[in-house]
N, C-alpha and C positions, 0 to 999 in steps of 0.2 A: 409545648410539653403536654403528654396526652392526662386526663385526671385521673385519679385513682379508683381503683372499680371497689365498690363493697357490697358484700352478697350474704343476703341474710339469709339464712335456709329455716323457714317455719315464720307462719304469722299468729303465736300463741300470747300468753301473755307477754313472755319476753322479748319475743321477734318484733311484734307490732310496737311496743313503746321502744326499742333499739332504734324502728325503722323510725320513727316521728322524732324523737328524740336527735340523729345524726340529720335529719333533714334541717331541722334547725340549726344545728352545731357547726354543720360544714359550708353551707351557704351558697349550692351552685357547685362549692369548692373540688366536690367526690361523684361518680355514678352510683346510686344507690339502687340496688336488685334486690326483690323481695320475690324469695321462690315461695309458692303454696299452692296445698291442693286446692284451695279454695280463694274466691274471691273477698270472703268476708273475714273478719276477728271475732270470734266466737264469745261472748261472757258468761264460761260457762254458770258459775255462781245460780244461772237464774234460770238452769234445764227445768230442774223439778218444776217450774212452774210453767213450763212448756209442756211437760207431761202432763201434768195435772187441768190442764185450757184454762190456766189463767192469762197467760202471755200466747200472743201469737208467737211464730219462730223469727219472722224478720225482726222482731222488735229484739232479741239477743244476736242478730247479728251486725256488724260494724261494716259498711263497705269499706275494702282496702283502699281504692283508687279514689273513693270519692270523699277521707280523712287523708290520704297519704298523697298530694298530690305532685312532688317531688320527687316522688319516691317510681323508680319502673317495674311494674306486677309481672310476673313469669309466671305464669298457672304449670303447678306442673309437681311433681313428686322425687327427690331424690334417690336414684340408685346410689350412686356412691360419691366418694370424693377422694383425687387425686392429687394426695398432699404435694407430692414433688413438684406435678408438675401445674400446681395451684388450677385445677377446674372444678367441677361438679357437673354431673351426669346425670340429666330427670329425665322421668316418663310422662309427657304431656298427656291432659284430660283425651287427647282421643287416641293416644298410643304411640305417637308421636315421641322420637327424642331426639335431644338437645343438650349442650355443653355451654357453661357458663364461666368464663376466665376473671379471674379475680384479684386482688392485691390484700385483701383483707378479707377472712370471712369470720362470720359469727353462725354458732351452730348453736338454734334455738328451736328443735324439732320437736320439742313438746317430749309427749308420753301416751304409753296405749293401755289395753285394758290388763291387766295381771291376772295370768292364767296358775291356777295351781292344778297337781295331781290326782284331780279327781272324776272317777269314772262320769262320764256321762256329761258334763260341765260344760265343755267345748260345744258339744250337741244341743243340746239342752236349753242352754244359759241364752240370757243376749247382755252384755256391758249397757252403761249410764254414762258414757262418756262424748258422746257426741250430739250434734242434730237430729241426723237421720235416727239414733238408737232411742233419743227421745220422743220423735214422733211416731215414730215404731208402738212405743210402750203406749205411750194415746191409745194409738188407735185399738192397740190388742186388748188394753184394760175395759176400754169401751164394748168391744167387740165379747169379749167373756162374760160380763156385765149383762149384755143384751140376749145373749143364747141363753143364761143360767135362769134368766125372767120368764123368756117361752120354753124352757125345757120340762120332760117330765121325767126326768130318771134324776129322783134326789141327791144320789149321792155325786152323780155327773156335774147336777147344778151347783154342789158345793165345793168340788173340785173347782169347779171354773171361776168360783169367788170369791177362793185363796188364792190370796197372793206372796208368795217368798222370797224378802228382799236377802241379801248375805252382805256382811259389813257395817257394822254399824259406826263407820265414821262419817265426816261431814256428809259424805252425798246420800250413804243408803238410809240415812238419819232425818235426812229432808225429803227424800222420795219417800219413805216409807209413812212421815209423818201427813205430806200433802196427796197421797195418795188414800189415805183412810178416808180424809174429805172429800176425797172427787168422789169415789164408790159410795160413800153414802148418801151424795147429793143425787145419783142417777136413783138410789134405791126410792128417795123421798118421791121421783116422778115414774119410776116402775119397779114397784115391790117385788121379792122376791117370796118363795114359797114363807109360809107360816112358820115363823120361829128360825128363818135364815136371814143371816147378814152378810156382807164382806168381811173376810177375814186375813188381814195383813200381818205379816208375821218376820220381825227382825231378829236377824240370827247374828253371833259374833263369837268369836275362841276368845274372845277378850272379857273380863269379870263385870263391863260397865261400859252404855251407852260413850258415843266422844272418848276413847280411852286416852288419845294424844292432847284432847285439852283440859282447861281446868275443873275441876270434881263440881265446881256447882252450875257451870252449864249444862254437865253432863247431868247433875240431879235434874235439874230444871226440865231439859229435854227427855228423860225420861219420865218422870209422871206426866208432860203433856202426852206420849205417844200412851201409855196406860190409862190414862182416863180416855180417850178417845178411842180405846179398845183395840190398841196394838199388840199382838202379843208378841213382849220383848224375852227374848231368849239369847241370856248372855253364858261365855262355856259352852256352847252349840253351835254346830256349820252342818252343813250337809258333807255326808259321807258316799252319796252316789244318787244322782237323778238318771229318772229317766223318762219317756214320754209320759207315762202316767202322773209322777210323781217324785220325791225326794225322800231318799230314807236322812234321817238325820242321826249325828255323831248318836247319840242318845239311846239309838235302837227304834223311837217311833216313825212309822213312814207317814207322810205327810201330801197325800193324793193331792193334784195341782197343773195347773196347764200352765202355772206362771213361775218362772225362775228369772230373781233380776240379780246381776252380780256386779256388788259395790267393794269388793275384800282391798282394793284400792288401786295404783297402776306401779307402773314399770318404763325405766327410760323406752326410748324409741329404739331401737337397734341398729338404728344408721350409725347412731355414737360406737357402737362394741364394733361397727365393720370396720373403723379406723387401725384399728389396733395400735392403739394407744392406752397407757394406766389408767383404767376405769376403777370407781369404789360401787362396788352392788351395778354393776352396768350404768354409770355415771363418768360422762369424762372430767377427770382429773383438773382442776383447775387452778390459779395460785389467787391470793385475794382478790388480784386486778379483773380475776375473769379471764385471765391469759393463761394456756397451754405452757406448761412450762417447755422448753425447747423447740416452739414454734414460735416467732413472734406475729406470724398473720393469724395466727388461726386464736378465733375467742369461743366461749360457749357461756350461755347464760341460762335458766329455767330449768326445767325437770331434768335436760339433757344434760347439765353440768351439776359435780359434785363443789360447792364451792365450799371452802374452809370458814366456820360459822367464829369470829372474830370476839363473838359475845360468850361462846365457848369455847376456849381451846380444843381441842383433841377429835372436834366432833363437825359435821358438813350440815349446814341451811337445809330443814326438811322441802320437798318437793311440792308446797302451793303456792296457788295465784297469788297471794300477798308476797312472798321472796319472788315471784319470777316476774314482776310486776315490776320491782323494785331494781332489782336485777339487769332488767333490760335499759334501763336508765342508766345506770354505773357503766355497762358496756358499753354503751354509746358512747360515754364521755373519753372512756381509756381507747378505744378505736380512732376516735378522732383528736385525741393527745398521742397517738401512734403517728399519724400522719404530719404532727406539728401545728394541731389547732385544741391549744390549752393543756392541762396540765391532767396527770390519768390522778385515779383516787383509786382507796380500796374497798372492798363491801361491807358496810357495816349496817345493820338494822337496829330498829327500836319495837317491838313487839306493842301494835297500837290495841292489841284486842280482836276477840272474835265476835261472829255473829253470825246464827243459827239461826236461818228461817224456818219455822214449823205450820206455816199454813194460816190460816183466817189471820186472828190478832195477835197469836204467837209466837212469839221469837224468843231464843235465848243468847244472850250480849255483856260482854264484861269490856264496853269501850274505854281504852284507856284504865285498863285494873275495875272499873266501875261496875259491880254486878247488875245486871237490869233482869228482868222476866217479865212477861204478860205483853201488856198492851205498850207501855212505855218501852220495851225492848224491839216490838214489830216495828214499833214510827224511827226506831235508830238503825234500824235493821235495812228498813227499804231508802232509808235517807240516806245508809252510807252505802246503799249498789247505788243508788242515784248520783251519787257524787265520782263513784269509782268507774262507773260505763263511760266512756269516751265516746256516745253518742247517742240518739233515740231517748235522752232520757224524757222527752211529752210525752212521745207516744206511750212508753212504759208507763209513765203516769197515768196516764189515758185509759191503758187496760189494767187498771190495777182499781180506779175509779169505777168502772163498769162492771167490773166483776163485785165491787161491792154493792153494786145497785140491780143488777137483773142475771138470772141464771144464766150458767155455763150451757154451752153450746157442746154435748155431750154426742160427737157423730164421728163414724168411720171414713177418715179421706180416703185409707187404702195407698197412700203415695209410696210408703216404705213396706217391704215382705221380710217374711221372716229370714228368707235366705239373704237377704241382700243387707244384712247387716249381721252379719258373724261373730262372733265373737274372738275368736282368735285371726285376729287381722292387725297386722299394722300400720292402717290407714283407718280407722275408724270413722274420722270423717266424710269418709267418701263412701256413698250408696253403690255395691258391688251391683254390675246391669248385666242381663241379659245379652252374652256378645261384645262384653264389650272389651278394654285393654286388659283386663284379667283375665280374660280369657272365661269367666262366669257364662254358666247357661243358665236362664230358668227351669226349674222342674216341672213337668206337666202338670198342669191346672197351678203352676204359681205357688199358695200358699193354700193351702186346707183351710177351710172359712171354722174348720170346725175346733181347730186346737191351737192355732197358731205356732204350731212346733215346725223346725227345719225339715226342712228334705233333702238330701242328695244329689249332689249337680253330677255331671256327667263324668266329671274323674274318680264319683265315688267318694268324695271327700266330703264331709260335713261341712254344711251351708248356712248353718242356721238363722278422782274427781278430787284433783288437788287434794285428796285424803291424805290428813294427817296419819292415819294407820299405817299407813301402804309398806312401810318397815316393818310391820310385825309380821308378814308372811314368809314362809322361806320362796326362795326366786323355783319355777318349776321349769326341769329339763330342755334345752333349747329355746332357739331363739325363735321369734314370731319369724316368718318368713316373707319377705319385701316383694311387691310385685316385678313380674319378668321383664326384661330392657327386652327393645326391642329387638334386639340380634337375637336374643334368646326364643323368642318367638316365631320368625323368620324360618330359624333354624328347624324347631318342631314342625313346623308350616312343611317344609321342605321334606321334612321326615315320615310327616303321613302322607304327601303326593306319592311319596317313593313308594310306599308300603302299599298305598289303596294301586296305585301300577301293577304289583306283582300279584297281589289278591285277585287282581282280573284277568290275569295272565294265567293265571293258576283255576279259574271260574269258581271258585270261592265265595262264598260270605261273610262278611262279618257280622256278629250279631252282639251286640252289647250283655 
């Protein structure tokens, strides 16, 4: 009798403890599939301080294969999934596809960046959601940083060292706070013109810093971004960027080569291609983590709406603490599906949050217990210490370094502005030159001068577990999945035909 296959799609917060979780539970007993565009588990919690050169990047990432060792890695991206006749369909890292048959699947695809209707945003913006967008933000912060010191047109230089984060919940509230630190640590070793600083500037349609958590973290975290010379602008968004600049709701424009957009995310859109009951593009799920009228199919994390047990009427918001949690409960009901132990339903206990704000401060109510200052940074990094499922020396390591000798303030150059777009649904993945997207680079790459997108060659602009991410309304269509490979083929097929008759015809085409 052949074993039961189970195929996790996403290795996020929920995916990855789903997948450790049933390796334990089953014993040998199941084949376990972990589809992902990537080889690693991301934490995200601890970008900002990948942007910021406190943390190298490997140190937030988790190898799959070398924690999950039971478990079999499929690198690869789903296109769809065929409920009927139980497969899944992905596009391998080099364009490559592939079908994967199943007895059980759990959909745990995460979430991407949340785009709203606003001119210039798509273009303009780059998301806080990933690696590469983090190492992106390095290097361009760096990069603005170092032109605005040698430059000689004032007001160029002071464009280039403002910065405008959007969202002020959990993520744009920790980038916005650890970044005021990086930019003045570069200024301390090369000044800017007389009477100029960095200027970081958090904007939100909401009345107050954290608006989804409790009022005195949010006090907390706000006077630290204000004394450190934040300007916090709550009631405020931007009403249209553009290369130069950002006009704001407000009527001021706000010249700037920097737009980082934290307003918060949005399911993956693999869940809405089901068509299945979604709530706000969430699939539909019953306590158990179960589809209701599918018994193979689970979903767990951003991807599932699940019914929040501590409140009636109302679904478990979209962060790493439920999807954490989450992905354990699943596990358990998956593998009491197959006849190993008994399913449960999801229930939490809200343990506290904690807001890293950079050097010593943090803001923390562990367990109801309000903390600020220095006693909330030591609860702060003690409890990602505890919550990383791996690396946690080396993070010690550079968290120790960084308090003893200066940041390494340099442009690697690894990520371009185009190759991390912002309306994408794969954000974790660096879009390449040529490669299964079909991405060109644009000549000369990235403009050393602005760091703003350019134009790939279809003419298309190239360019965080947030509590909020509900107070936006969802903007016109769906992110759009990269093309299977019969889709490609097909195009391929389509301009052999056309460049034929063009030279039949002795013709040019000219872009």
């Amino acid at each position: 009798m052949s074993r039961p296959r189970i195929v996790i799609v996403g290795a996020g917060f929920a995916g990855y403890r789903a997948a450790r979780t049933l390796s334990r539970l089953t014993r040998h007993q199941a084949d376990i599939t972990l589809l992902n565009p990537t080889d690693y588990f991301l934490y995200l919690p601890l970008l900002p301080q990948v942007a910021a050169g406190i943390l190298e990047p490997r140190r937030v990432t988790v190898s799959l294969s070398g924690t999950l060792p039971h478990v079999r890695l499929v690198l690869g991206e789903a296109d769809g999934i065929d409920l009927d006749g139980r497969t899944v369909h992905y596009t391998g890292p080099e364009g490559e596809g592939g079908t994967l048959s199943y007895d059980r699947l759990v959909l745990t695809a995460g979430s991407v960046n949340k785009l709203l209707p606003i001119p210039g945003v798509a273009e303009h913006a780059h998301g806080f959601r990933s690696l590469p967008e983090a190492l992106y933000l390095r290097d361009h912060v760096t990069r603005q940083m170092e032109l605005a010191a040698a430059g000689d047109d004032p007001a160029l230089c002071r464009a280039r060292c403002t910065f405008v984060v959007v969202g002020a919940g959990y993520t744009g509230t920790e980038v916005a706070a650890h970044g005021q630190l990086f930019t003045d640590a570069q200024v301390r070793r090369h000044p800017l013109r007389a009477g100029m600083r960095p200027r970081w500037m958090l904007l939100d349609v909401a009345d107050r810093v954290l608006p989804e958590l409790d009022e005195r973290l949010a006090r907390t975290a706000d006077e630290v971004l204000r004394q450190r010379g934040v300007d916090v602008r709550m009631g405020t968004s931007v009403k249209e960027a553009t290369h130069d600049g950002v006009l704001l709701t407000d009527g001021e424009t706000v010249p700037t080569r920097s737009l980082v957009w934290c307003v918060g995310v949005r399911p993956d859109p693999l869940a809405a291609s089901l068509e299945l009951p979604l709530e706000r593009g969430r699939l539909l799920v019953d306590p158990h983590l179960q589809v209701p009228g599918r018994a193979e199919l689970f979903a767990a994390g951003d991807a599932a709406a699940v019914p929040d047990l501590e409140k009636p009427g109302s679904y478990t918001p979209m962060t790493a603490q439920h999807a954490w949690r989450q992905g354990r409960t699943v596990a358990h009901n998956v593998a009491a599906s197959l006849g190993m132990g008994e399913r449960r339903a999801y229930r939490h206990r809200d343990l506290g949050f904690v807001v890293d704000l950079g050097g010593v401060k943090a803001a923390a109510n562990p367990l109801g217990v309000h903390l600020s200052g220095v006693a909330a940074g030591a609860v702060t990094r003690g409890y990602h210490l505890a919550a990383m499922p791996g690396n946690r020396v080396r993070v010690a390591a550079d968290w120790v370094l960084d308090a003893v000798l200066p940041r390494q303030a340099v442009q690697l150059g690894l990520v371009r502005s185009w190759s991390v777009p912002l309306d994408t649904a794969s954000p974790e993945l660096v879009r390449m030159p040529g490669g299964p997207d079909g991405a060109q680079a644009p000549d000369g790459a990235e403009a050393p001068d602005d760091g703003q997108p350019a134009k790939d060659d279809a003419g298309e602009s190239d360019p965080m577990r947030d509590p909020d991410a509900v107070k936006h309304p969802e903007p016109p269509g769906p992110v759009k999945r990269p093309e299977s490979p019969a889709q490609r083929e097909e195009k391929a097929q389509h301009r052999k035909k056309s460049t034929a008759s063009t030279s039949r015809k002795g013709t040019h085409e000219h872009r």
